[in-house]
Backbone bond lengths (Angstrom), bond angles and torsions (degrees), N, CA, C in turn:
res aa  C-N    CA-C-N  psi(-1)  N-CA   C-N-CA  omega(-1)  CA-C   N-CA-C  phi
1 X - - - 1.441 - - 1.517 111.62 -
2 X 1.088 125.54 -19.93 1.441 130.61 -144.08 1.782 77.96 -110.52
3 X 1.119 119.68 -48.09 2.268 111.02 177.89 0.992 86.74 -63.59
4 X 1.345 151.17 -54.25 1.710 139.10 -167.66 1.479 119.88 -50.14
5 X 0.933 108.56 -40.95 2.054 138.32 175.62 1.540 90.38 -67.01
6 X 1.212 113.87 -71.59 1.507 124.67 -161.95 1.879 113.41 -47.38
7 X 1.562 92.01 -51.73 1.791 114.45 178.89 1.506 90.75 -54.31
8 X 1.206 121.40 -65.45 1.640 124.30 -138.03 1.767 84.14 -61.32
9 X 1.078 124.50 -68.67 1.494 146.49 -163.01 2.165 98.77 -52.02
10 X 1.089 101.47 -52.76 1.362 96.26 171.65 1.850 126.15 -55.92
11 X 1.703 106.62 -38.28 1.240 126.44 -179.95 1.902 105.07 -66.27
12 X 1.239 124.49 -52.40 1.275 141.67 165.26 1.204 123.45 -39.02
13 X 1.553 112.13 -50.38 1.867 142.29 147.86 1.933 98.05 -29.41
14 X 1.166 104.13 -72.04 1.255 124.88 -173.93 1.282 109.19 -43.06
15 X 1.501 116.44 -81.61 1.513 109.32 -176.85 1.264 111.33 -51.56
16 X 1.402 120.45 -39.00 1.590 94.25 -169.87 1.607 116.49 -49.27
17 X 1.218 94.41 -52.35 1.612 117.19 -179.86 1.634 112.03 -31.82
18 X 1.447 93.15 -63.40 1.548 104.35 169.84 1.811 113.98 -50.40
19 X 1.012 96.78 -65.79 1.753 97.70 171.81 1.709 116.24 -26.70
20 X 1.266 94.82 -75.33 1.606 110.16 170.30 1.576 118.45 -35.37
21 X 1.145 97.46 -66.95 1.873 99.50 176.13 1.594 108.50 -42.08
22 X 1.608 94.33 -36.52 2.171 89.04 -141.39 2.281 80.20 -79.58
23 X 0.965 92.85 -31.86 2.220 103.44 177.65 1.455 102.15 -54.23
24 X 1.429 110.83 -54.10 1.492 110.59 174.07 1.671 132.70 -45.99
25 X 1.891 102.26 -50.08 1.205 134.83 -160.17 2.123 85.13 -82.79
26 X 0.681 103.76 -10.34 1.921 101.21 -171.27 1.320 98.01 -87.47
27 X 1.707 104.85 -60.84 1.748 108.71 176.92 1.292 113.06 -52.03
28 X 1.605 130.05 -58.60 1.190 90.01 178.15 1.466 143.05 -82.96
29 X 1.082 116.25 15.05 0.947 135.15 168.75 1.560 114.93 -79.88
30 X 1.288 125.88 -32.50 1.334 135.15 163.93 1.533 111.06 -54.72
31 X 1.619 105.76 -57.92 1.539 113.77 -172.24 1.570 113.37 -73.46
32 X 1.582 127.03 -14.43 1.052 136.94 145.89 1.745 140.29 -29.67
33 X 1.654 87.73 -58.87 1.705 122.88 157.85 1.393 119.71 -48.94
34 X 1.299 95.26 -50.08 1.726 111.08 -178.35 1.176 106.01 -62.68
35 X 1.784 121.16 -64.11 1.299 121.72 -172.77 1.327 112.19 -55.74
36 X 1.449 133.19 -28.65 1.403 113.92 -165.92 1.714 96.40 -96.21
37 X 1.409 117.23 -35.80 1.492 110.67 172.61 1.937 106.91 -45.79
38 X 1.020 104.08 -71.42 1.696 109.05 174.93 1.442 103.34 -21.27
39 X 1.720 128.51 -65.97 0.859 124.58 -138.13 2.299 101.81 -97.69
40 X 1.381 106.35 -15.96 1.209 109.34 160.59 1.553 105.84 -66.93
41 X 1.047 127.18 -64.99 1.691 132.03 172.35 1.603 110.56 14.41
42 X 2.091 87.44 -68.59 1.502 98.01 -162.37 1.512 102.26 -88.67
43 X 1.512 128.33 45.22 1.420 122.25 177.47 1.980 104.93 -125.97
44 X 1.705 84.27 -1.38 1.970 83.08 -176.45 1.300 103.50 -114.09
45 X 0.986 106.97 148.64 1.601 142.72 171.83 1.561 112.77 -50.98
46 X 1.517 100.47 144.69 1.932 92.11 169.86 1.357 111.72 -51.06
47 X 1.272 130.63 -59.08 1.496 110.25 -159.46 1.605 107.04 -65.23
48 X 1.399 130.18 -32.23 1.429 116.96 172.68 1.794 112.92 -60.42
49 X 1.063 104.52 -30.63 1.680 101.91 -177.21 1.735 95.43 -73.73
50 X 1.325 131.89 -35.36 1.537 134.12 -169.61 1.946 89.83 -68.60
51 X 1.665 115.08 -54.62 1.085 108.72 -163.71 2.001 114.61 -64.91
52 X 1.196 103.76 -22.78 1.241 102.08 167.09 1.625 128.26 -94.85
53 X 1.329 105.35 -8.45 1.945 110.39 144.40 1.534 80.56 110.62
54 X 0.990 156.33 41.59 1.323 162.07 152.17 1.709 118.57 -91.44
55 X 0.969 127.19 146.57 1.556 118.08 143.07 1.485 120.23 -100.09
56 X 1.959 104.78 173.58 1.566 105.94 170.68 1.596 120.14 -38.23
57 X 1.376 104.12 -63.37 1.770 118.38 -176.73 1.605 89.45 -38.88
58 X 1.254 125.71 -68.17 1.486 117.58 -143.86 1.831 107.53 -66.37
59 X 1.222 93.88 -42.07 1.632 95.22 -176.30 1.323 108.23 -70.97
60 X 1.231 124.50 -35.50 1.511 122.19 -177.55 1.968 111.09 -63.39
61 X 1.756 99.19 -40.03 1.391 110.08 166.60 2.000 110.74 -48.99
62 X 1.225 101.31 -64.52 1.803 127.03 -168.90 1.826 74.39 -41.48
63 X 1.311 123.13 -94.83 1.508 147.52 -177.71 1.514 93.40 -2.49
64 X 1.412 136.92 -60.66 1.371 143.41 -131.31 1.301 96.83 -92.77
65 X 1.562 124.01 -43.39 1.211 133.16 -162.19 1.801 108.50 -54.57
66 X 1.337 116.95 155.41 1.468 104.54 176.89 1.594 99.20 -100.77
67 X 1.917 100.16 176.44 1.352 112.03 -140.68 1.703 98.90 -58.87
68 X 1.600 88.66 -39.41 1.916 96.15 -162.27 1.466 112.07 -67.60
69 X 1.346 124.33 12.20 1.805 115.61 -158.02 1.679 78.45 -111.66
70 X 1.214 111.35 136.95 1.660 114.91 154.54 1.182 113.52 -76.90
């Protein structure tokens, strides 16, 4: 009874663990997105920043921000 207790409690151990990693593995992967979006930003032209409804100030702002800030 007591390996039955032990298994269940180890498996539980597990998912969390798993949870955590796969939460981790998303963020950076989120802040990843960001950094390269940020860093395409500063490769377009006014009229692409006009065609996507932005101005200079704002994209140059968006650009500045670091990776982890939404």
């Amino acid at each position: 009874m007591v390996g039955i207790a032990f298994t269940a409690r180890r498996a539980r151990l597990t998912l969390r663990l798993g949870s955590r990693f796969r939460k981790m593995r998303e963020s950076i992967g989120e802040m990843r997105r960001r950094a390269r979006s940020r860093r395409e930003l500063l490769t377009l032209a006014d009229n692409d920043w006009r065609d996507i409804g932005i101005s200079r100030s704002e994209a140059l702002a968006e650009a500045r921000k670091p990776f982890w800030r939404a």
